[in-house]
N, C-alpha and C positions, 0 to 999 in steps of 0.2 A: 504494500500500500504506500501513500502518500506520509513519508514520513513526517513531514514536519504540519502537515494536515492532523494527524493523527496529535504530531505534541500537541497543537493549537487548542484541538477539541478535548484534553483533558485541561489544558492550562484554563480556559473558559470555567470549566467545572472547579478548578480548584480554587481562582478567583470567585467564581460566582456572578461571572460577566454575563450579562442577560440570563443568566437559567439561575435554579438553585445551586449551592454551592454543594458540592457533592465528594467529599473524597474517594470514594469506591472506583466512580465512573474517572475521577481524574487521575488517581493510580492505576486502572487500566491502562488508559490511553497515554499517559508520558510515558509508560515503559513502553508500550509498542514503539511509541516517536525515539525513546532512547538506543534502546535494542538496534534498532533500524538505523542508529548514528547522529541522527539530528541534536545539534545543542541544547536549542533551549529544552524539549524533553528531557536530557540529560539531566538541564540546572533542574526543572521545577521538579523531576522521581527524587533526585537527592534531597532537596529541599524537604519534600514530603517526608523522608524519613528523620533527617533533620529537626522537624518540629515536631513528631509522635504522629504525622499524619497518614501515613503507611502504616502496615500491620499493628507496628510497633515503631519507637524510637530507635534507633540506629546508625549512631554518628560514624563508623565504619563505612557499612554502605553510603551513607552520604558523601563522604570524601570519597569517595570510589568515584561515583557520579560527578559531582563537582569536580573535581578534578580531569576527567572524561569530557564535561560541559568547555573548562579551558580548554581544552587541545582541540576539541574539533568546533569549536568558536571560532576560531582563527580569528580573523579582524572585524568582526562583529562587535562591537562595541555596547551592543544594548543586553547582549551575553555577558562578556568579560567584565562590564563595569559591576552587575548584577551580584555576579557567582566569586568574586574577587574574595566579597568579605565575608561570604560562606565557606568560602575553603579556609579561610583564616581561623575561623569561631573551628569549623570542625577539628584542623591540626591542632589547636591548643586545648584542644578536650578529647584528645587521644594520647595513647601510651604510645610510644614509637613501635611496639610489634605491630599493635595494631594497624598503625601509619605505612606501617613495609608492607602488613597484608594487603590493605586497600590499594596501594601504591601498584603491586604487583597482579592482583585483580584488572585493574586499571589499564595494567602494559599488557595482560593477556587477552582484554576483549578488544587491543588496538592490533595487536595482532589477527587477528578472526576476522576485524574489522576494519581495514588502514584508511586513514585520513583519504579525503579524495580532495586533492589540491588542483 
C-alpha cells in the first residue's frame, strides 16, 4: 500500500484531526506506514509507545522508531525538527544495553529495508 497514506491515516486518529481520537486505529496504521519505511509513521509508532499509547509504554521500542524516523527523514524538516527531542527524552531514560538493543534493532530493519535516496 501507500505508505505514507497509511502513516497519514493513523496520525489523523492519533491527533484526533476530524475523527475521534482513536489509539487502536492509529497504532494500526503508523506501523503499516513505518514497516513500509515512511518517517513520519516511524516518528508518531515511536511516539505512541513513548507516551503509554501503544500496548504498553516502551521507551526501547520508541528509540528504535525514532531513531529509524531520523535516518529515513533525511531532509525533511517537519520530521527531524519533530523527533529530535524525542530521541533525546528516550536516550536519557534508557540504560545503555538497552540503547545498543534498540540501536541494533534499528540497523537490522535498515538492513531489510535500505534508505531509498
Amino acid at each position: 500500500g501507500d505508505h505514507f497514506s497509511q502513516s497519514y491515516y493513523g496520525l489523523i486518529h492519533y491527533q484526533g484531526s476530524g475523527v475521534l481520537k482513536n489509539d487502536g486505529i492509529a497504532l494500526v496504521w503508523t506501523k503499516r506506514g513505518a514497516e513500509g519505511g515512511d518517517a513520519t509513521g516511524m516518528m508518531v509508532y515511536g511516539v505512541m509507545f513513548l507516551e503509554g499509547r501503544a500496548l504498553t509504554r516502551n521507551i526501547e521500542t520508541a528509540y528504535k522508531w525514532l531513531l529509524l524516523a531520523q535516518r529515513y527523514g533525511g531532509d525533511d524538516s517537519s520530521v527531524q525538527d519533530k523527533v529530535k527531542g524525542y530521541v533525546e527524552y528516550a536516550y536519557t531514560h534508557l540504560g545503555e544495553l538497552a540503547r545498543i538493543d534498540a540501536q541494533r534493532a534499528a540497523a537490522k530493519f535498515e538492513e531489510a529495508m535500505p534508505i531509498q535516496e
